[in-house]
N, C-alpha and C positions, 0 to 999 in steps of 0.2 A: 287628283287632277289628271296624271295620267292613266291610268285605269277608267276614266269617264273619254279621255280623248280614244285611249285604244276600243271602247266599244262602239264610240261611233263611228271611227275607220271601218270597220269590220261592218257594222251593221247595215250603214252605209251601202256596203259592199253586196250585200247578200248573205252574212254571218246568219244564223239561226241557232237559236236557244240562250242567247244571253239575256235574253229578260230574268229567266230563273235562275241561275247560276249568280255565283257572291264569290270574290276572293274574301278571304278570311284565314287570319291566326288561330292555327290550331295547338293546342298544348303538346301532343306529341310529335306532329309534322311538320310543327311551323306553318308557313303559307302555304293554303291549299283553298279550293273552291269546293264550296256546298251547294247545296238545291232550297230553291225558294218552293217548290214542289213538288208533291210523291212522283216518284218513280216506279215504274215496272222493270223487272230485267230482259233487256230486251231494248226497249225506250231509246229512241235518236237522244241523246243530250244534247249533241252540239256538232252543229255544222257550219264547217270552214274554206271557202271555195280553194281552188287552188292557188289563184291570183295573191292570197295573203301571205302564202306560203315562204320560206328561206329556203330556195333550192338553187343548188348548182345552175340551173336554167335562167331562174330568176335573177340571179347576179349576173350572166353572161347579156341577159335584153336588157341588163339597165344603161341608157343610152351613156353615161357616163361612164361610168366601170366597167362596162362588156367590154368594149373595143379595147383597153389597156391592160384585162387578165386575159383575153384570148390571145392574145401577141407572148406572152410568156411563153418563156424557153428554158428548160421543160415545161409543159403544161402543168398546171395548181393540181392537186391530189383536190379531192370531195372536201375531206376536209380545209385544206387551206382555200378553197375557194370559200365557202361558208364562212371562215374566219377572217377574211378579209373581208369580206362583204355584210357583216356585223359591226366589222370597226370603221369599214368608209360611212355607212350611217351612224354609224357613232360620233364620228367626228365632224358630222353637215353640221349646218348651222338653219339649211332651207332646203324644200320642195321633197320632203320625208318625214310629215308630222305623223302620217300613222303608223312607222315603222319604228319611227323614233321615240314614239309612245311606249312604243312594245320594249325599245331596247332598255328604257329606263326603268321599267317594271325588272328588270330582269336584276338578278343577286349584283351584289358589288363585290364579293368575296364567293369561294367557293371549298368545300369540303372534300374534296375529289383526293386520292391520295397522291400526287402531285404537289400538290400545295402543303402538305404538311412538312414541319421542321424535319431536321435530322432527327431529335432527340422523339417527336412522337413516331415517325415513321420505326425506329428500333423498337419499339414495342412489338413490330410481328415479322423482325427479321428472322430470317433462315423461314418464313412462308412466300410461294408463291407470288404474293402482291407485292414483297418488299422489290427482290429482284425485278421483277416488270415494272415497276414505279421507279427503282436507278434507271433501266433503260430509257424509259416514258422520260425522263429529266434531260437526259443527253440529246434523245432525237428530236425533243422539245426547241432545245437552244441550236441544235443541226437546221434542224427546217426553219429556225427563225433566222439563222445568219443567210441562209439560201432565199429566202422572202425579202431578206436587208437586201441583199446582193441584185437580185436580178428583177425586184418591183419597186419597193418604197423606196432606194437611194434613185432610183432610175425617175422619180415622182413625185418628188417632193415639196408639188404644189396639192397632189390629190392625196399625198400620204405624209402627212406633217409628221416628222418622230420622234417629237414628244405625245403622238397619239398614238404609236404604232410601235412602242416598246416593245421588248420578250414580253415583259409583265402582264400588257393586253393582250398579245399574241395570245399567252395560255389563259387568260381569263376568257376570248372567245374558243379556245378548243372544249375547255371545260364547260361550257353555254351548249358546245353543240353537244360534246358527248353525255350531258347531263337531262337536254331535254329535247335531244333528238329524236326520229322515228323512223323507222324503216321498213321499208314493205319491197317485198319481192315480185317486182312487174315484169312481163314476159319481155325476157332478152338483158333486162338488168335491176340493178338493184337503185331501190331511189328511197335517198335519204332528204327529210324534210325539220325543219321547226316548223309547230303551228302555232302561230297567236294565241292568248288566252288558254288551248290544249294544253301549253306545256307548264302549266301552274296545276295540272291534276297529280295529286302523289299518286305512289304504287302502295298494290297491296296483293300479297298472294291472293287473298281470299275471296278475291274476284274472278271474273272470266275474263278474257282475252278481250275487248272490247274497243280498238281501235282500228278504221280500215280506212284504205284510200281505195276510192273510184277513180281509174283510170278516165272511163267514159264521163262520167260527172266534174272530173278534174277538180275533187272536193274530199277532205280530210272529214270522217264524221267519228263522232266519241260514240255508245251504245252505253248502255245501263249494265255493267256487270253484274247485280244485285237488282232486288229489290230496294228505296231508299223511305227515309221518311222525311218530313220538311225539316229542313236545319240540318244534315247528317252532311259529312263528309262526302265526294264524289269521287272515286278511285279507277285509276287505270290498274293494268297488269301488263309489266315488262317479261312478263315470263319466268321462266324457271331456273331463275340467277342465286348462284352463288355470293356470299359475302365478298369474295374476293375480288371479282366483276364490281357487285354495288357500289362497292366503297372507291373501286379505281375509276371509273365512270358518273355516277352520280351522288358520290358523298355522304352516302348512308352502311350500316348494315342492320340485318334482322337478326336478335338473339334466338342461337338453338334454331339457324338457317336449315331446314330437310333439304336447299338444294346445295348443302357445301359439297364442295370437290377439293381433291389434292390432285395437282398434273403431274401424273410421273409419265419423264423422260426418260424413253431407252433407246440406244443406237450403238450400232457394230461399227467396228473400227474397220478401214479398210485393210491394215494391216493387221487384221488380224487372222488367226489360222484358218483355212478355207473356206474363205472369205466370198469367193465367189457360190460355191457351192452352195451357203445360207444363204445368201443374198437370194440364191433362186428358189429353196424352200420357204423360206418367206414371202416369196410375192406371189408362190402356188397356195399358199394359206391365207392371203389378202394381207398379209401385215407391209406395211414400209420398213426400209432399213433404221430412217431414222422417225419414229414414231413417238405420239403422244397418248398416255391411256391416265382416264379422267377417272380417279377413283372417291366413290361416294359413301355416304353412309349407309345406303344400302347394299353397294355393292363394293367392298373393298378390295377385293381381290380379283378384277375381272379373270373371265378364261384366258382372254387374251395373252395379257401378261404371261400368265406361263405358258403357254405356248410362241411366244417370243422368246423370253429367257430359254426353253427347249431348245430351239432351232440352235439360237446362240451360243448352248451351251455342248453341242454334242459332238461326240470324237470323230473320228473318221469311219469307223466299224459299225459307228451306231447310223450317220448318214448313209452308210452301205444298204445297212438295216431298214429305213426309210425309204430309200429309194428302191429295194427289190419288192418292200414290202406294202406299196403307198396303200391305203386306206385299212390297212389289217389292227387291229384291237391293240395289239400287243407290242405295237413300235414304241410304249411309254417304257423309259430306262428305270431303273429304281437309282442305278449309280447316278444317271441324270439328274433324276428326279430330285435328290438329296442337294445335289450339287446346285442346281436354280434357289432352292428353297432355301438354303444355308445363307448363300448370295444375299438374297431379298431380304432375310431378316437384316443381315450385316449391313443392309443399306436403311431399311427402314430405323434400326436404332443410331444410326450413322445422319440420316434425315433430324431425326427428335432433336440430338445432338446439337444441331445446326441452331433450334428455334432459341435467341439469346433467352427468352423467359420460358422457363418452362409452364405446361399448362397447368398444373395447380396452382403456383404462384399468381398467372392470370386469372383465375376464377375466385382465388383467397383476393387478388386487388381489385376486383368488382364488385362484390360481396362488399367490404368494407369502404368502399366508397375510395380506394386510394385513386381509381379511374373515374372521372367524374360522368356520370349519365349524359353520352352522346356527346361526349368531347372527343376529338381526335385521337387521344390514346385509348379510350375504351370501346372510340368502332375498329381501332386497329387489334385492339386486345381479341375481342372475339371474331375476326379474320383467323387471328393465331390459334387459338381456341379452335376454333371449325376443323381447319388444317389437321391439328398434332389431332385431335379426338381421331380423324380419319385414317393416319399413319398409324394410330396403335391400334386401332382396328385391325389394320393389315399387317401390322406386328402381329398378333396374335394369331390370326385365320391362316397364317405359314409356318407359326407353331405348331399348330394344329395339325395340320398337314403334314409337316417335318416326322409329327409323331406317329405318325403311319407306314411311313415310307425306312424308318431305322430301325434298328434292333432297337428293344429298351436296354438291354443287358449291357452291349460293347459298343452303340452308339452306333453301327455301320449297315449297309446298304446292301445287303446281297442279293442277285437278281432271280426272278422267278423262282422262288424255293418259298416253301411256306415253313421251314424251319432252317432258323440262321446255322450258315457252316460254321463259323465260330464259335457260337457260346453253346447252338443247338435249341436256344429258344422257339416256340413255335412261334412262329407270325404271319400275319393274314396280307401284308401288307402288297402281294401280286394281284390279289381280285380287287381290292379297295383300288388300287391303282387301277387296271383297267375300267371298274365300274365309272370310276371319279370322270376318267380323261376319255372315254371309247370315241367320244368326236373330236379326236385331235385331225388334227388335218384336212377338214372336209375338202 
């Protein structure tokens, strides 16, 4: 019933391509829309004028709600405007049948890792998502008591709160962040919900396939693929990590190629010449307090050690840099030892951290202890993703480590091809230079 009411709002409207298009249950995605006919790639699917849209604009000209969120002190963030403006047609009763069509279509529950227990959420503690997901919970109940405070108690004829709970609060955050869009228009960024759009799952295995016309003031889908009648219809959100999917729209992909681990690094201020790195650091583009995104392709960016570098080096050796800026030979060996040492100690100090370790997750997959697409087993391979990526980068600074030390006495002695102590020969001054020769561009 509502699915017949939201097409003919839309259609009504000027919508194009819902005659072929079908909501339909799919075994692996659950609800999703299919094609009543072949597709090219390439092919308009669907077009959605602007007018249907959920946008920040759209809630400010609704002659009801505009005038009481723009009096707001401070002004609604994107998001809490969109989340408010979700629950006030949630809660009409009249003069919103086709919005309210749409709202009812929309999940009653949501997967997003927010909503999960304590107990599933610990399955990918000591990763990434867990941490962001505590925070995501606090600023959650933060911005809902700042929403209580200075709208809905102020309102309590257009904001009843037994409709305007924390509970609905994050049930519409999780609505926007799950089937939201966002497109990069000149001068800002605009985020929308489209009608009907947002029932298309994701799939890497597409192309990029959704745009908005500024001039047209209309959302259109595109054929990422070729399709055949009956076949599933797929967007592509891009190049997302498990740890993103699952915090945003409540899924993940096993064996993700776009996992990441975020390692954080940053210098203390008091720490030893502290200003003097701070300015090698921003002559090499790095921030003091920076974020480096390591993948499975690349675990060990350059980056990184040329941060831990900076950060790690004496006063003699900053001499040495600074007399010598872009010369071959500025990389330390004692340095060198000393970042890499560092980085394992943190990397097995990270694993440490994850309560399950990752065989145990991949033995309770395997054996069904994690049930296929339950909350613990999209969290388990989150976990998964993660630690796989950190013993990557355990490894590739072994690696390294073992170039940079004697094998004999384990130490680090500079520019000599055979160690003063044992007398071993070692190559470890050209391998250095070869490795690092663009440090500092």
């Amino acid at each position: 019933m509502e699915t017949t009411k939201l097409r003919e709002w839309l259609e009504n409207g000027g919508a194009e391509g819902l005659s072929w298009l079908q909501l339909e249950d799919f075994p692996d995605t659950g609800r999703g829309v299919k094609t009543l006919r072949p597709l090219k790639s390439g092919d308009i699917v669907l077009t959605i004028p602007g007018s249907f849209l959920w946008t920040v604009d759209a809630a400010f000209d609704d002659p009801i709600l505009g005038p009481i969120i723009s009096s707001v002190k401070p002004p609604l963030s994107v998001e809490d405007t969109l989340a408010v403006f979700l629950l006030f047609i949630k809660s009409r009763i009249e003069r919103y049948e086709g919005r309210q069509a749409h709202v009812k279509l929309l999940p009653t529950s949501y997967t997003t890792s927010v909503c999960f227990t304590d107990e599933e959420l610990e399955i990918c503690s000591g990763s990434s998502l867990y941490h962001i997901t505590k925070q995501l919970k606090q600023q959650i109940r933060d911005d809902y008591l700042q929403l209580l405070n200075n709208l809905f108690s102020k309102h309590p004829d257009l904001f009843p709160l037994e409709k305007f709970t924390q509970n609905d609060y994050m049930w519409a955050l999780c609505a926007i962040w799950s089937r939201g869009m966002d497109f990069q228009l000149p001068g800002k960024q605009f985020r929308c919900i489209a009608p009907f759009a947002d029932m298309l799952n994701h799939s890497p295995d597409v192309q990029l396939c959704h745009t908005y016309n500024p001039q047209s003031d209309s959302l259109q889908i595109l054929a990422g693929k070729d399709y055949t009648i009956g076949e599933q219809v797929f967007i592509n959100y891009g190049s997302v990590p498990n740890n993103r999917l699952l915090r945003l729209y409540g899924f993940v992909l096993p064996n993700n190629p776009y996992d990441t681990y975020d390692l954080v690094l940053t210098t203390h201020p008091l720490a030893p010449l502290y200003a003097q790195k701070v300015t090698l650091l921003e002559s090499a583009g790095l921030q003091v307090n920076a974020t480096f995104p390591l993948t499975l392709s690349d675990p060990l960016p350059l980056d990184v050690l040329r941060y831990l570098r900076i950060q790690r080096l004496s006063s003699s050796e900053i001499s040495t840099v600074e007399a010598k800026r872009g010369a071959r030979n500025i990389v330390s060996a004692r340095n060198e030892a000393e970042i890499l040492k560092a980085l394992i100690e943190a990397c097995e100090s990270l694993l440490d951290g994850f309560s399950v370790p990752l065989e145990k997750l991949e033995a309770n997959i395997a054996s069904s202890v994690y049930q296929k697409s339950d909350n613990k087993w999209a969290a388990a391979h989150v976990s998964i993703g993660e630690q796989k990526i950190i013993k990557m980068t355990l490894q590739k600074t072994r690696e390294l480590l073992a170039l940079v030390i004697c094998a004999q006495c384990g130490k680090a002695n500079e520019n000599n091809k055979r160690c003063g102590r044992c007398r071993r020969v070692e190559f470890y001054s050209e391998i250095l230079l070869e490795l690092f020769k663009r440090n500092y561009n």
